[in-house]
N, C-alpha and C positions, 0 to 999 in steps of 0.2 A: 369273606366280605359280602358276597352278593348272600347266602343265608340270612346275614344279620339283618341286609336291607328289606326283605322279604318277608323277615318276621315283624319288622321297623313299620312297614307298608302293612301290613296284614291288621296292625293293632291301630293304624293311622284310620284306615276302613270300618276298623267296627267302632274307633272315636266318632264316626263321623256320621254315622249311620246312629249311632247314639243319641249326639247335639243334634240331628232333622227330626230325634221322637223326642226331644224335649221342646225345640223349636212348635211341633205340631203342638205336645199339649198344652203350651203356655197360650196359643193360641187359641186353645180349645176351653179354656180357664175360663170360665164368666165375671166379670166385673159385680159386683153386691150392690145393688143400689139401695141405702137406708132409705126408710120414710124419715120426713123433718124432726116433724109434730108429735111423733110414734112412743107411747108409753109402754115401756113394760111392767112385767110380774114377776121376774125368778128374781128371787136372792142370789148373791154373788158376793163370794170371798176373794178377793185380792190377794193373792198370799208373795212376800217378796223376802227369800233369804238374804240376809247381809250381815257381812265381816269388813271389818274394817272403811266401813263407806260414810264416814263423817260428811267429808268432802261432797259426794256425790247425790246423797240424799234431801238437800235441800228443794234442785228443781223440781226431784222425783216428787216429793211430796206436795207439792204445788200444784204440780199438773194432775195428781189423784185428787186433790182440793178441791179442783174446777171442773170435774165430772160432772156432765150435765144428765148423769143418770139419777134416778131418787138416792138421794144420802139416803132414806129409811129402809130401802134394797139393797145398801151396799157397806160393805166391810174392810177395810182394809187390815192385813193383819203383818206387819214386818217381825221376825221372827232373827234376833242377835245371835250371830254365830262367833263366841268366846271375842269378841271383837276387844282390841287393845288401845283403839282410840275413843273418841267422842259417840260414836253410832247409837249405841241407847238412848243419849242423852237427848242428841237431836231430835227421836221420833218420841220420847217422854212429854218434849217438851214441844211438840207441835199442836197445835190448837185448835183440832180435829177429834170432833168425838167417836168418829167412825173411824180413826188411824188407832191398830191398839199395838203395843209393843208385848212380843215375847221374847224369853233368854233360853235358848238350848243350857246353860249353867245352871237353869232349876231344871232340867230334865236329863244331863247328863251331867256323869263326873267330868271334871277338867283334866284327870291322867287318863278317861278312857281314849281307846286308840278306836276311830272306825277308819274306814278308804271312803266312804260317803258321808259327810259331816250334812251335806247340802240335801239328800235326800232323806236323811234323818230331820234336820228341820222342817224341811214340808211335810210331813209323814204327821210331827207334832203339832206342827198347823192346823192341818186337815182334821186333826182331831178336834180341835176346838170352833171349826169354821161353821158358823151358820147358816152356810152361803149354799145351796145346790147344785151352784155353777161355781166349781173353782176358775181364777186367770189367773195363771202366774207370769210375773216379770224380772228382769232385775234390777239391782238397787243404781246401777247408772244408766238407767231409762227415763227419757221424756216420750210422755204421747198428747193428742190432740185429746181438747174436750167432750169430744164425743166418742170414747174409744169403748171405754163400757158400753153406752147405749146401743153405738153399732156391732159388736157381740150380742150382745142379749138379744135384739134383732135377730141376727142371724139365725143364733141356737133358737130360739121361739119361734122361727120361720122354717127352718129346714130339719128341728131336732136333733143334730148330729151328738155321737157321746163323747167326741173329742174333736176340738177347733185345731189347728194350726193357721198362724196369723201370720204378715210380713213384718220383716225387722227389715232397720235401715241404720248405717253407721251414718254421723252426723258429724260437725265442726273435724272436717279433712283438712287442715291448714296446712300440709306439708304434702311432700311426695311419697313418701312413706304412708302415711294414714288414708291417701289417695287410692293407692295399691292394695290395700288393706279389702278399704269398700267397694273396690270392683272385684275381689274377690270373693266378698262378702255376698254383694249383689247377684252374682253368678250361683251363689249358692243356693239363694235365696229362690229364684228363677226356677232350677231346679226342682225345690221343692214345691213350688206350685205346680210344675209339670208334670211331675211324678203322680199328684194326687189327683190331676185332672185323666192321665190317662190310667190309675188305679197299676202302674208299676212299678210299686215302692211304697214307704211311709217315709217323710223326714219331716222335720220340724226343728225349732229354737225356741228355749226354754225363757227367752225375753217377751215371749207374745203368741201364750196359749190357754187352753181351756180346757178342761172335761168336766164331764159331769163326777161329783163327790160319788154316786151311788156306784157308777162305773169302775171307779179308780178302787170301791171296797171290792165289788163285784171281783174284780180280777186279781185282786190279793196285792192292792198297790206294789209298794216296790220288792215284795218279797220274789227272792228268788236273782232280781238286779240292785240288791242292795250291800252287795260288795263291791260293784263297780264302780271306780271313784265318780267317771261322768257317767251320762244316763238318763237324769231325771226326766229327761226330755222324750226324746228318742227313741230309747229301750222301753220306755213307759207308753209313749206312742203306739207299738210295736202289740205290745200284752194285748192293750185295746184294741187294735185294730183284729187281731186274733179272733177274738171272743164277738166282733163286729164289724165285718169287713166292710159293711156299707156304712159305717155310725164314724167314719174319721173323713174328713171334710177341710180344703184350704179356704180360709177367706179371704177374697180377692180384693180389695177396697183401701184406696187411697187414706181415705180419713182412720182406717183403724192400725195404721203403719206404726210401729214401736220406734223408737229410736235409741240408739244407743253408742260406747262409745267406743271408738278404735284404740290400740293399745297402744302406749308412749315409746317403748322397747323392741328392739329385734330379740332379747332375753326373752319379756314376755310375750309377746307375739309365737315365738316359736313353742313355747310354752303353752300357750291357748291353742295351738293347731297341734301339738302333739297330745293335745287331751281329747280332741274332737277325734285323733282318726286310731285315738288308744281303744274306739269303740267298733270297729271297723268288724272285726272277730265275731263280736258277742250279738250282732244279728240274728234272728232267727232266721228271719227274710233276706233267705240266700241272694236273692233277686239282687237284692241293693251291694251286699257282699261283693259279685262278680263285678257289679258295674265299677265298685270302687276296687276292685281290680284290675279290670282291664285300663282305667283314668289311670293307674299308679304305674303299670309295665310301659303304658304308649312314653309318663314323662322319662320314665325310665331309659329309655331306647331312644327320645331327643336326646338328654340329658349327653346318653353314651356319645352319640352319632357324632354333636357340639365338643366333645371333648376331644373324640378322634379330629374331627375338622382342623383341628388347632396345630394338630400335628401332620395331617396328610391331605394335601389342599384336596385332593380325588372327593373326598366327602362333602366339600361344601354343597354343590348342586344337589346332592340327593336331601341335606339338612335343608337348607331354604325352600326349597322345593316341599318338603311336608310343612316346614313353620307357613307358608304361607297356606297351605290347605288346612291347617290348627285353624289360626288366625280369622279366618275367614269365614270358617265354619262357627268358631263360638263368637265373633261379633254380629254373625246375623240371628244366632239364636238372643244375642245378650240387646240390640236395640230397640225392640216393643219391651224388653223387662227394665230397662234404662228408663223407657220413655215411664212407664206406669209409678216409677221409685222418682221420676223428676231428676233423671240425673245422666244425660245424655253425656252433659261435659264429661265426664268421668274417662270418656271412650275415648279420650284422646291420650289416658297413657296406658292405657289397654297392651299398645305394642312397646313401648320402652320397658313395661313392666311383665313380659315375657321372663327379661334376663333375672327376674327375680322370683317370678312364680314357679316356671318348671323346677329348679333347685328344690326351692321350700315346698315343694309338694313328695318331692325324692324322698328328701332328709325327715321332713314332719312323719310321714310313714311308715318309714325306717325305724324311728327312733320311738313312734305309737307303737307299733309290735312289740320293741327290744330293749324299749327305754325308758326312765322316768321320768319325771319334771314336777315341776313346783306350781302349784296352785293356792292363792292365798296366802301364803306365804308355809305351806306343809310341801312334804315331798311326798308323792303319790307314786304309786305303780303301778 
């Protein structure tokens, strides 16, 4: 008993020693402040994969509509992946000379089999893109009217060869989607901190950037383009290699992506078993360990909660760490709360414990050892 608590305690110390260096460098993070008035000059291609996103793509293209950056700098290019509803039709029929539609069906056969259907679409994009500056998003994002501008900004102010921007889950109208986005949000925190103290790469493939010549430079996805996810991340990761100082978080309210939380516990587990099926394929051991030691501590609550249940002797030593958990990621998660506008969120922070530690076990678990469904394909 006392071993297990020891090793319990041991992984509870370097969680916590962890959350005080992300707390520092989210503090360490500088806020972007656009100029108003401020015109740019790089070209930028839009590039946004989508399958199946009839539904979804109406706002999205709306809010690209109203881009107050020059239409004559800017591109959008949505890119049909075999979709079986309306999705072509919709962006065909949108009435935007700068929205252009491609189909992965004139570029690949429909019996071929890949594991990256999505990094082959951008791959094909990129071929066609005019733009110097790729952003990619996806197809159930809204953003604000200045979200290009304040990119281009950026990269034309600081040069970086790769952006990671913040993403934010929106319309939470349950408890469920509630837990989602503070999870989300934590993630997100994270990856600002990582970049600010240069211990780590992460990013979200809804609200990023790099330069076109960068992304050849390093042999785009060759090499991670068996991995089914990736485009993001992994791709991040190439860059950062070949550019340690050229990969850059932008800090800034107004360039926040927004996107949506998913309807299902099916697919929810489904999107967090595809995110940490990439856990392995790191180069950058760095981030590997840390999502090791995040996976053993819930490991060891998880245990500790289930002994409790059966031998009251454990409860004090379990409450006893959940409240040093708790405590430690709500003071790193309230300045990254207040910056996303979403302080409320923190009030199910702790009811939503009994659901986080579990689905971070099993997502794990089942990322190493399992498969799941994306788009409606089964991936491994």
């Amino acid at each position: 008993m006392y071993i297990f608590v020891i090793i319990v305690i041991g992984l509870a110390l370097g969680y916590g020693i962890l959350m005080l260096w992300y707390s520092l460098g989210w503090k360490r993070l500088r806020k972007f402040g656009p100029e108003v008035h401020a015109t740019g000059r790089t070209k930028v291609t839009v590039i946004i994969p989508a399958r199946n996103e009839a539904v979804n793509l109406p706002p999205l293209l709306e809010a690209l509509h109203r881009q107050t950056y020059d239409p004559r700098l800017l591109e959008v290019i949505i890119i049909d992946d075999f979709s079986t509803d309306d999705t072509a039709a919709v962006i065909r029929d949108y009435p935007a000379d700068n929205i252009h539609l491609l189909e992965l069906s004139q570029h690949l056969d429909k019996t071929e089999r890949l594991n990256s259907y999505k990094k082959k679409a951008i791959e094909i994009a990129i071929s066609k893109a005019s733009g110097d500056l790729i952003v990619t998003t996806d197809a159930d994002c809204v953003m604000g009217p200045r979200w290009i501008e304040i990119m281009v900004q950026y990269y034309e102010h600081h040069q970086p060869k790769f952006i990671a921007a913040p993403v934010s889950f929106y319309k939470e109208h349950n408890f469920f989607k509630r837990l989602q986005s503070l999870d989300f949000m934590t993630m997100q925190g994270i990856t600002g901190a990582a970049a600010a103290l240069a211990s780590g790469t992460m990013c979200n493939g809804a609200n990023l950037a790099y330069e076109k010549k960068a992304f050849y430079e390093v042999g785009g996805f060759n090499g991670i383009d068996n991995i089914a996810s990736g485009d993001d991340m992994l791709l991040m990761y190439k860059i950062y290699s070949a550019y340690p100082e050229g990969v850059m978080y932008l800090k800034c309210e107004e360039a926040i992506v927004r996107t949506l939380a998913v309807d299902t516990l099916k697919d929810f587990m489904n999107q967090r078993i595809r995110w940490s099926s990439k856990a392995d394929k790191y180069e950058d051991k760095r981030l590997t360990w840390v999502l090791l030691l995040v996976y053993l501590f819930n490991v060891g609550l998880l245990a500790m909660a289930v002994m409790a249940l059966f031998l009251p002797v454990w409860w004090p030593w379990f409450l006893i760490i959940m409240l040093f958990k708790v405590t430690l990621e709500l003071y790193f998660l309230l300045p990254v709360a207040r910056f996303f506008n979403k302080t409320e969120l923190l009030l199910w922070f702790i009811p939503g414990q009994i659901f986080h530690i579990p689905y971070i076990v099993i997502a794990g678990w089942l990322g190493k050892f399992g498969s799941y469904q994306w788009k409606g394909r089964q991936v491994n």
